[in-house]
Residue frames relative to the residue before (quaternion, step in Angstrom):
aa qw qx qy qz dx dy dz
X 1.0000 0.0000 0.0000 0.0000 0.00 0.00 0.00
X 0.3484 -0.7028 0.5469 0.2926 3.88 -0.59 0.97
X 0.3355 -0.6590 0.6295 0.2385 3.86 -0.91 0.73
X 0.7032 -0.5807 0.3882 0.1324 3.50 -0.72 1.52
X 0.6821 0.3971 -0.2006 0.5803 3.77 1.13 -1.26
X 0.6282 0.4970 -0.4459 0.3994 3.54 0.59 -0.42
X 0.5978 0.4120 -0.3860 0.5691 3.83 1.42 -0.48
X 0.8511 0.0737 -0.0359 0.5186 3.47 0.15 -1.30
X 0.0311 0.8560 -0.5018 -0.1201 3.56 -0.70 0.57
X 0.6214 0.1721 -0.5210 0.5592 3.23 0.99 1.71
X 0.3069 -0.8030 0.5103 0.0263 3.07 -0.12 1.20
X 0.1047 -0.8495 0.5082 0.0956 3.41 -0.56 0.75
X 0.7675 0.0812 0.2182 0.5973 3.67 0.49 -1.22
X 0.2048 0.6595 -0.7212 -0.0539 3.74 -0.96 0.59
X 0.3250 -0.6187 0.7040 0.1261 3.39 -1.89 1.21
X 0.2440 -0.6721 0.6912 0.1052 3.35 -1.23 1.25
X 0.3983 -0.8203 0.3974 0.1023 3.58 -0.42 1.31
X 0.5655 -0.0829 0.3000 0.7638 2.91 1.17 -2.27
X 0.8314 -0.2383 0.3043 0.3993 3.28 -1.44 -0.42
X 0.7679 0.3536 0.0128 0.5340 3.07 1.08 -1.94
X 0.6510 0.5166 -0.3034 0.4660 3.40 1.37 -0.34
X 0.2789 0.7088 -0.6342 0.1326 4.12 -1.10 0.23
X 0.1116 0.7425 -0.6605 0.0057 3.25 -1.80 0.91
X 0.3631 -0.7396 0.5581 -0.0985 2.66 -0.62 2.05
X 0.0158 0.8608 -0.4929 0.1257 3.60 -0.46 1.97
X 0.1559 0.8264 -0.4906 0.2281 2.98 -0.97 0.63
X 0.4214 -0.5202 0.4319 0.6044 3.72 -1.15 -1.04
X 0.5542 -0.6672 0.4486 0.2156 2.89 -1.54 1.25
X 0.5928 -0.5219 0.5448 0.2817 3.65 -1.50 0.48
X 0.2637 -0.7978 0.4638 0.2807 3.90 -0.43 1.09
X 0.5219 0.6002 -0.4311 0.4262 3.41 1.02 -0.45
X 0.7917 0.3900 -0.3060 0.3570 3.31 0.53 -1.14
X 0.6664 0.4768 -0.2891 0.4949 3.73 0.84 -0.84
X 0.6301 0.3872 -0.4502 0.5003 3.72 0.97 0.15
X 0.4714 0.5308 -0.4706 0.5239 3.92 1.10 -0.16
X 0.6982 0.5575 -0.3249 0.3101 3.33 0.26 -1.79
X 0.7004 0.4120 -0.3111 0.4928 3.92 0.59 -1.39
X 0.7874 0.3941 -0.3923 0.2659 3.46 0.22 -1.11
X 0.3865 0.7372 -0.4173 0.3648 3.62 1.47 -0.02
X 0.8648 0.3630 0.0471 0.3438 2.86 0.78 -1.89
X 0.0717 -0.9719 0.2099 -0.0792 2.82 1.97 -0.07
X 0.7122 0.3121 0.1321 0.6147 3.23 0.15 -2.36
X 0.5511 0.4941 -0.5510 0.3855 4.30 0.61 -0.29
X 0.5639 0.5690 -0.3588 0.4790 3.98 0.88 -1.14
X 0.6441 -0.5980 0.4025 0.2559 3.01 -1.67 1.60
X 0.6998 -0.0206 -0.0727 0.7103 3.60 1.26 -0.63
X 0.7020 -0.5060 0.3992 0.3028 3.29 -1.23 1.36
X 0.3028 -0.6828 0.5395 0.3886 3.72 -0.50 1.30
X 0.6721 0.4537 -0.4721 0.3458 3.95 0.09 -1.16
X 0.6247 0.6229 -0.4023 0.2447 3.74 0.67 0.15
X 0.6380 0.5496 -0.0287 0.5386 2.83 2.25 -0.70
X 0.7063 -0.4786 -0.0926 0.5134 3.03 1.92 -0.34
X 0.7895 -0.5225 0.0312 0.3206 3.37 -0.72 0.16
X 0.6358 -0.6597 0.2685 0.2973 3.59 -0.11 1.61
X 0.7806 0.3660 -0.2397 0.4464 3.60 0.58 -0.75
X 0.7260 0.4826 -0.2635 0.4130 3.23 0.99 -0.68
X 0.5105 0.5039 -0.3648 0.5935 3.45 1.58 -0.45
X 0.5923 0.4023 -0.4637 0.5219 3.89 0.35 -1.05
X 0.8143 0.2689 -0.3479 0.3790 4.18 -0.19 -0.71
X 0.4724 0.5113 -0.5040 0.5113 3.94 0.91 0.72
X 0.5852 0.6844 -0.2745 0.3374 3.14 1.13 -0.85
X 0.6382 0.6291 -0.0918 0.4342 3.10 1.24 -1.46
X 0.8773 0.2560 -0.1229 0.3869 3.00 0.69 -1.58
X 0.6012 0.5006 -0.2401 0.5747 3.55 1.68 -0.75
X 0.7618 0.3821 -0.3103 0.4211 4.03 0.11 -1.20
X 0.0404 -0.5390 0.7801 0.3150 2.65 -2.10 0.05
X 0.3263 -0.7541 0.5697 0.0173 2.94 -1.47 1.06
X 0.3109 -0.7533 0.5793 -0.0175 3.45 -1.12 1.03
X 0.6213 0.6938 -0.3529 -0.0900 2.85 -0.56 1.71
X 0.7858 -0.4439 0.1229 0.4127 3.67 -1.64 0.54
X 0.0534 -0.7383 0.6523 0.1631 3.31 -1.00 0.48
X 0.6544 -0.6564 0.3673 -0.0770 3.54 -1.06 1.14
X 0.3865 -0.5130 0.4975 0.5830 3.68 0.84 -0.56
X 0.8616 -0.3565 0.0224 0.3606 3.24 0.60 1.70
X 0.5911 0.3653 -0.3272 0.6404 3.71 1.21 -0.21
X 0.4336 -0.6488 0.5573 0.2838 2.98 -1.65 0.32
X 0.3595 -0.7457 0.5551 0.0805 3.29 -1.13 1.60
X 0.7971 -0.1032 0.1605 0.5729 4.01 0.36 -0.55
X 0.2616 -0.7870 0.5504 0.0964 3.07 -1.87 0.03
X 0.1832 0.8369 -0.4740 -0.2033 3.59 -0.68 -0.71
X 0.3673 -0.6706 0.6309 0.1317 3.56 -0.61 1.50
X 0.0269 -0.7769 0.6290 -0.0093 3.47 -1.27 1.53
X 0.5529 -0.4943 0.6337 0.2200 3.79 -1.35 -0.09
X 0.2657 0.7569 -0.5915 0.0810 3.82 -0.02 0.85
X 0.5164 0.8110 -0.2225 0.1618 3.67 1.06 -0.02
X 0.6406 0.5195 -0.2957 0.4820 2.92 1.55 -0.85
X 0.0717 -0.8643 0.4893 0.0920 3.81 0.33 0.65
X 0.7052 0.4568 -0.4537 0.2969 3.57 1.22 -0.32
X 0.7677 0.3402 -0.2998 0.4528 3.90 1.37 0.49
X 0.6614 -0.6106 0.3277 0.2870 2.98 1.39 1.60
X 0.5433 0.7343 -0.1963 0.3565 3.36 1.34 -0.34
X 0.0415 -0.8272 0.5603 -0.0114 3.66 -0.11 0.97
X 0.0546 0.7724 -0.6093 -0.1709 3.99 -1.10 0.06
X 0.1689 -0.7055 0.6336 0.2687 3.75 -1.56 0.14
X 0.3706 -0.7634 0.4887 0.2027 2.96 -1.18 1.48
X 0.8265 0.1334 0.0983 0.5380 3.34 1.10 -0.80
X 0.0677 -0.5942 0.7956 -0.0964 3.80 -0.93 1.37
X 0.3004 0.6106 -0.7301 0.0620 3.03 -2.27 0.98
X 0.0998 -0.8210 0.5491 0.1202 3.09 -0.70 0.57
X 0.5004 -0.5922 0.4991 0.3870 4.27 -0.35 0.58
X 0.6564 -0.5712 0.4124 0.2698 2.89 -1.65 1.61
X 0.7982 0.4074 -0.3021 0.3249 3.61 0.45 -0.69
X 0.6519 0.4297 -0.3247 0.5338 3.44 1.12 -0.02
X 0.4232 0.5474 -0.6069 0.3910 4.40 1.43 -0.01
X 0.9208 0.2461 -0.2891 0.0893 3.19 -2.24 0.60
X 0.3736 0.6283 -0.2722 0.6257 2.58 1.86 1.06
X 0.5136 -0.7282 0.3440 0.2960 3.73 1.86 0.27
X 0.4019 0.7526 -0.4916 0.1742 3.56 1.00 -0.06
X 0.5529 0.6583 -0.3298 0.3901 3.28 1.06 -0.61
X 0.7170 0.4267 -0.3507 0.4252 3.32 0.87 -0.61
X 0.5869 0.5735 -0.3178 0.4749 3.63 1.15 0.01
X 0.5060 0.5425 -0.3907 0.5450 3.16 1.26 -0.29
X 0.7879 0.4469 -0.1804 0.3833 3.42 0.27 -1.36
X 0.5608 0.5893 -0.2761 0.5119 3.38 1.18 -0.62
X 0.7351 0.3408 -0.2311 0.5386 3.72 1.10 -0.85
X 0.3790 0.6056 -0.4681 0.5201 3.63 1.45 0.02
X 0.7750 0.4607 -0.1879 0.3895 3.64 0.66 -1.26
X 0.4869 0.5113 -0.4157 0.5734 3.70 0.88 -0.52
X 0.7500 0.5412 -0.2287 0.3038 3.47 -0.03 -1.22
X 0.4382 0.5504 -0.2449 0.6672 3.25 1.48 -0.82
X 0.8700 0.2396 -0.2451 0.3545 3.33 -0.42 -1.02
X 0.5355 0.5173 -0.4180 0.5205 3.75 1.17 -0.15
X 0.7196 0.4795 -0.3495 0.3608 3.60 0.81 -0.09
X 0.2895 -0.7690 0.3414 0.4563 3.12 2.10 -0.56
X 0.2634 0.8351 -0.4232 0.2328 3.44 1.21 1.01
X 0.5509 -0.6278 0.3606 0.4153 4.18 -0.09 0.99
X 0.7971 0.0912 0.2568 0.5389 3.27 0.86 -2.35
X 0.4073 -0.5920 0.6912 0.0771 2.73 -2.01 0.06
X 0.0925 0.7817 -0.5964 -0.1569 3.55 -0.28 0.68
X 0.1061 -0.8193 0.5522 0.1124 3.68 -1.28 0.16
X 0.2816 -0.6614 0.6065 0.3396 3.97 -0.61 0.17
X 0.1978 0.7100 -0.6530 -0.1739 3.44 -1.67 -0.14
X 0.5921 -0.4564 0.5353 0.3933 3.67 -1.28 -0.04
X 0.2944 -0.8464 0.4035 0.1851 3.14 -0.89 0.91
X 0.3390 0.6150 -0.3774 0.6037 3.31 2.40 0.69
X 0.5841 0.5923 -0.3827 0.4018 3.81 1.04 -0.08
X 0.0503 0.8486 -0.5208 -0.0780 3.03 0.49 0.39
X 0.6821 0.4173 -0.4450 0.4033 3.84 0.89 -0.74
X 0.5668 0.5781 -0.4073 0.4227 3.72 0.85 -0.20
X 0.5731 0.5570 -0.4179 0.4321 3.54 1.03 -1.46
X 0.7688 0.5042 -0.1627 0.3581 3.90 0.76 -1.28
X 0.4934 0.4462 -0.4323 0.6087 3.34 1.36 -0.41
X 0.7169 0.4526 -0.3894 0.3599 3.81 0.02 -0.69
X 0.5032 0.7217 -0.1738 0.4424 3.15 0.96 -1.00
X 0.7619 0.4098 -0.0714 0.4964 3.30 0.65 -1.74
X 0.6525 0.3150 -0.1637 0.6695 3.93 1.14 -0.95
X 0.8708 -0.3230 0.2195 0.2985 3.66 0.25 1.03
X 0.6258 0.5621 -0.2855 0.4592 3.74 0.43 -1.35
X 0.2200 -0.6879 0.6742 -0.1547 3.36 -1.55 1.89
X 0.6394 -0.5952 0.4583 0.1642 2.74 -1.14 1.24
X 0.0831 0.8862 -0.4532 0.0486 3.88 0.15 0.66
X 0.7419 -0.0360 -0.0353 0.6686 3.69 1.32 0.17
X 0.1954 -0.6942 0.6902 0.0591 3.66 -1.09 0.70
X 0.1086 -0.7701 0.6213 -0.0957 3.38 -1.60 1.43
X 0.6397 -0.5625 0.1577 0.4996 3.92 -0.50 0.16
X 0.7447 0.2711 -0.1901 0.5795 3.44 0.77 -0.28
X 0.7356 0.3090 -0.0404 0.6015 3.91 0.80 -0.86
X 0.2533 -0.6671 0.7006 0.0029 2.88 -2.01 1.03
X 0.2984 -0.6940 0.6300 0.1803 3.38 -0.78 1.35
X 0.0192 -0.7202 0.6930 -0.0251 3.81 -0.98 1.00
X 0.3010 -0.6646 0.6769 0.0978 3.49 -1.74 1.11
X 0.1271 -0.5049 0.8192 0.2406 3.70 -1.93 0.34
X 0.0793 -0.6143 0.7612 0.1923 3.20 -1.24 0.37
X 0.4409 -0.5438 0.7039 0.1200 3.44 -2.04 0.46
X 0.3722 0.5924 -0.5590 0.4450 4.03 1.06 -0.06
């Protein structure tokens, strides 16, 4: 059984989905979210460590994100590291969604995001911002699908908003 602090070691809030479903939020464990990315590395549309450096993002992580994550019939199936902090523009962001090849098409993602959104709104936050590739198409649609608008276009990426209005 995985001890809960070793993922998150300030635990804030777990949502019991289904039986098989839970996401256990909070601040994230650096040890573990720096294992977790470099595992998964090569799943991202472009390799995150290509974009920047792995430790230092895993120790921003730590100190700035809460993170949200899925638990699986018991294993951990995905995450997403968010940006609740800036409270004077109501303004949240996710830096990162992934869920593990063996648990995609099965919609988990949308439970993630969905608990990305409650959370937001328990803070009385407006939005959500997010980046994506604009070659992502299954991400562009998962956002898409849970609400999130296109709100600025860049060469490779669209900046998209949820709004709470």
């Amino acid at each position: 059984m995985i001890n809960s602090y070793e993922i998150i070691e300030v635990p804030e809030k777990e949502i019991v989905v289904s039986p098989d479903i839970s996401i256990l939020i909070g601040k994230p464990n650096k040890s573990f979210f720096s294992q977790y990315v470099n595992q998964v590395d090569n799943d991202f549309f472009e390799p995150l460590s290509n974009r920047v450096d792995i430790d230092s993002y895993a120790d921003k992580i730590n100190k700035l994100s809460t993170t949200f994550v899925l638990f699986y019939k018991g294993d951990v199936a995905g995450l997403i590291a968010s940006y609740f902090y800036d409270i004077s523009s109501l303004k949240g962001f996710i830096t990162l969604v992934h869920i593990k090849d063996e648990f995609r098409r099965i919609h988990l993602s949308e439970y993630l995001v969905s608990a990305t959104q409650s959370y937001a709104k328990s803070l009385n936050f407006l939005y959500i911002d997010l980046m994506v590739f604009k070659q992502n198409l299954s991400a562009y649609n998962l956002y898409k699908k849970c609400g999130f608008l296109v709100i600025n276009e860049f060469d490779e990426k669209y900046l998209m908003r949820w709004s709470n209005l």
